[in-house]
N, C-alpha and C positions, 0 to 999 in steps of 0.2 A: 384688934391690933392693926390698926390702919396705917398705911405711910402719910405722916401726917403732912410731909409736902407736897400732897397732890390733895388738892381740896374740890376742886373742880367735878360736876356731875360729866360723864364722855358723850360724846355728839358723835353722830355718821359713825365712821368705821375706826377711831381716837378709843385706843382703850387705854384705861387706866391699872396703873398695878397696887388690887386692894387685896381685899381676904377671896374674892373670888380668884384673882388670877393667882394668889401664893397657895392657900389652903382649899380651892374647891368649893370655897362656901358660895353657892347661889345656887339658883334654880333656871330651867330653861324648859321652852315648851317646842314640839313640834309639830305643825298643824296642817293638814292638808289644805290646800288647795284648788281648786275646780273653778275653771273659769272665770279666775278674779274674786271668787269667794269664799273665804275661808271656811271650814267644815266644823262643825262643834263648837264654835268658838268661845260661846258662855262658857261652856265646862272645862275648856283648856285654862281662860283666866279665874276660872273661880280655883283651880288649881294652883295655879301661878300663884293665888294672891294666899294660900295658904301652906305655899312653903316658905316667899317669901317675910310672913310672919313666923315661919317656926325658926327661920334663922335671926330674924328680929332687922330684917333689910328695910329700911326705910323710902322702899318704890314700890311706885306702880304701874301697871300698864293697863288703859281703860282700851275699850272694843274701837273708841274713836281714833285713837293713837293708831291702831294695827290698820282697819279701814284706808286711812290718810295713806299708811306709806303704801297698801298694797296700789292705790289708786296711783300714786305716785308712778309706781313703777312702767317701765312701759310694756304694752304689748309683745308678749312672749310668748315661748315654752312652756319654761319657766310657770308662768303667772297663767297657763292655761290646765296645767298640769303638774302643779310644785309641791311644793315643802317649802312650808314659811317657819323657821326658827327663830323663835326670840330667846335672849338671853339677860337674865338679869343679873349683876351683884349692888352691894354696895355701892359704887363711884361709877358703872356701867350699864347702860340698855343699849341691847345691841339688836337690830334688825336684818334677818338675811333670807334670798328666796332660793331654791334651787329647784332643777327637774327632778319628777317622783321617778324613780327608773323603774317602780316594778310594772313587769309587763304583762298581758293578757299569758302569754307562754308559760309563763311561773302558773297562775291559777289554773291551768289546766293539768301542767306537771305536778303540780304539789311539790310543798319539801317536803326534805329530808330532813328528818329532826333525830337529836340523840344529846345522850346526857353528859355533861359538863362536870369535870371533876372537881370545880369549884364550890363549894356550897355558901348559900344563901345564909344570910343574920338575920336570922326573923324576930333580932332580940334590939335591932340596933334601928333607935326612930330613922334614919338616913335609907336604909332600905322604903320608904313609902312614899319618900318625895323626890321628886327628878333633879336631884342635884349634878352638880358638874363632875363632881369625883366616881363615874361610872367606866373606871378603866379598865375593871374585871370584864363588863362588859364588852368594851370593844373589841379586847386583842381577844376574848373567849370568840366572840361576833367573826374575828378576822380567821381564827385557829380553825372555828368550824368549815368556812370555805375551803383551808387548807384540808380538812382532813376529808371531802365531797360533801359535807354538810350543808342545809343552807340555816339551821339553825340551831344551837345546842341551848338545854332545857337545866337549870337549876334544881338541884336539890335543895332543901334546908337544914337547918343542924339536925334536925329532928330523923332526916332523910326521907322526908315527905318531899311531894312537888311541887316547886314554888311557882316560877315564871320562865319565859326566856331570857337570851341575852338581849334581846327590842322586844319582845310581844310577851303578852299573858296565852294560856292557853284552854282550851276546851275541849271534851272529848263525848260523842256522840254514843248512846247507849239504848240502841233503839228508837223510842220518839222522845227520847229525853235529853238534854244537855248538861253535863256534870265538871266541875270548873273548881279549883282552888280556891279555899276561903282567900283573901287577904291578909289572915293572922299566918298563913303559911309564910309568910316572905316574899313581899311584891309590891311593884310599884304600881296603886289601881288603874288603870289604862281606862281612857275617857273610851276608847272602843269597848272596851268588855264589860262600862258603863254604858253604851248603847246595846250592846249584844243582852246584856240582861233587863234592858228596860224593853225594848224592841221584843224581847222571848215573852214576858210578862204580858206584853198587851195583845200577843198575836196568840197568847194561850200554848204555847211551846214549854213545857216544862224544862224546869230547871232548879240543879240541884248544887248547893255549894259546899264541899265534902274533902276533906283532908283524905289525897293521895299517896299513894306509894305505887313505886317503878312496880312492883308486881299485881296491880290494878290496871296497869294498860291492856292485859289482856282481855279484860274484860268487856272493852268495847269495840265498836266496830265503824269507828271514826273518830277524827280529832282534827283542829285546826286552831290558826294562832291569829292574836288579833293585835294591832297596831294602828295608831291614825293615820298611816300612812299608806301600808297596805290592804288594810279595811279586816277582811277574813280570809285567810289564807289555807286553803286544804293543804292537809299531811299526806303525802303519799306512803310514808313509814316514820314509823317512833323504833330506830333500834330495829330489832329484828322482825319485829310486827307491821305488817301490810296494812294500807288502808286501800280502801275503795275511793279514789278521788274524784268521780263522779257522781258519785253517791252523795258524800260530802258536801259535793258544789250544790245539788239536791236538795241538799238539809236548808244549809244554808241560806239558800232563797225563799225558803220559808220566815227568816228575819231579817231579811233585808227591807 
């Protein structure tokens, strides 16, 4: 259901009002940046190009298109240390950089993580692809800070645990790492796609196992992953402590 008097594909920062801007329907990616070059960047567009098939969008964005505008940009922050957002619908591609703001401080604090009274659709194909309609997300994202959080954790119908409100997450169990299938309700993160290909070839076990809130105690670490933040230690899940040195520990074992 398109407006059919705007026929035009949008250029620069010219949006157009389609099914993305009424109804949410598109998809968008967000990709770190380092030094002018983007992080993962195959796996974000091989991403990209199949949600934009699952909504039946008729774009694309090839690696040459992304390259051009980062080259474009000039000499920054930003473009030394960003978040490159693209955004696709129907009638729009949109390109945009910002500062990454997480800081070395955060990775040494670790969050705070805790569970979100919202629960996850792990029954609804829109849960797996990064679409625009991610509002539960944000204001749960915004509600967490409010409440001293820095990020609250998904349940599913099922009241298994899915994702966060930005990251997937992991939890350490000795020399093992144990992590949410994806049938739980999750959008799969190109990071917990590096985290489990990285664990695989460094010989790091890993196990992908339908959780429940009364499973966290069982381990003795946990941390969230995102392109943006990379891996982030939990300093608590809820009432349970982690070791966030331990964690950062682990961790470099897959980096």
């Amino acid at each position: 259901m398109q407006n059919k008097t705007e026929e035009k594909k949008s250029s620069g920062s010219t949006v157009l009002a389609d099914d993305g801007f009424y109804f949410g329907i598109g998809a968008f990616e967000t990709i770190a940046v380092e030094e002018g070059i983007p992080q993962l960047l195959a796996w974000h567009l091989e991403r990209l190009r199949d949600s934009l098939a699952f909504f039946g969008i008729d774009q694309s964005v090839e690696e040459q298109e992304v390259l051009a505008y980062l080259d474009a940009c000039p000499q920054s922050e930003e473009k030394q240390h960003g978040a490159l957002k693209i955004t696709v619908t129907a009638q729009n591609k949109l390109f945009g950089l910002r500062k990454n703001t997480y800081s070395e401080e955060q990775y040494q604090k670790g969050f705070r993580l805790g569970f979100s009274e919202i629960r996850r659709n792990e029954t609804s194909p829109l849960t797996y692809h990064k679409t625009l309609g991610i509002a539960d997300n944000i204001m749960e994202k915004r509600n967490a800070k409010k409440s001293g959080l820095d990020e609250k954790i998904f349940l599913n119908q099922k009241g298994q645990i899915s994702e966060g409100c930005t990251t997937n997450i992991f939890f350490i169990q000795d020399d093992k790492l144990v992590t949410p299938p994806v049938s739980s309700g999750m959008l799969p993160g190109v990071m917990r796609r590096y985290v489990i290909k990285e664990a695989g070839r460094r010989g790091v076990l890993l196990e992908e196992k339908e959780l429940y809130p009364e499973d966290i105690s069982k381990f003795n670490g946990c941390f969230v992953t995102n392109s943006l933040l990379g891996m982030m230690p939990a300093a608590s899940f809820g009432e349970q402590k982690f070791d966030t040195a331990k964690v950062l520990h682990f961790i470099e074992q897959i980096l």
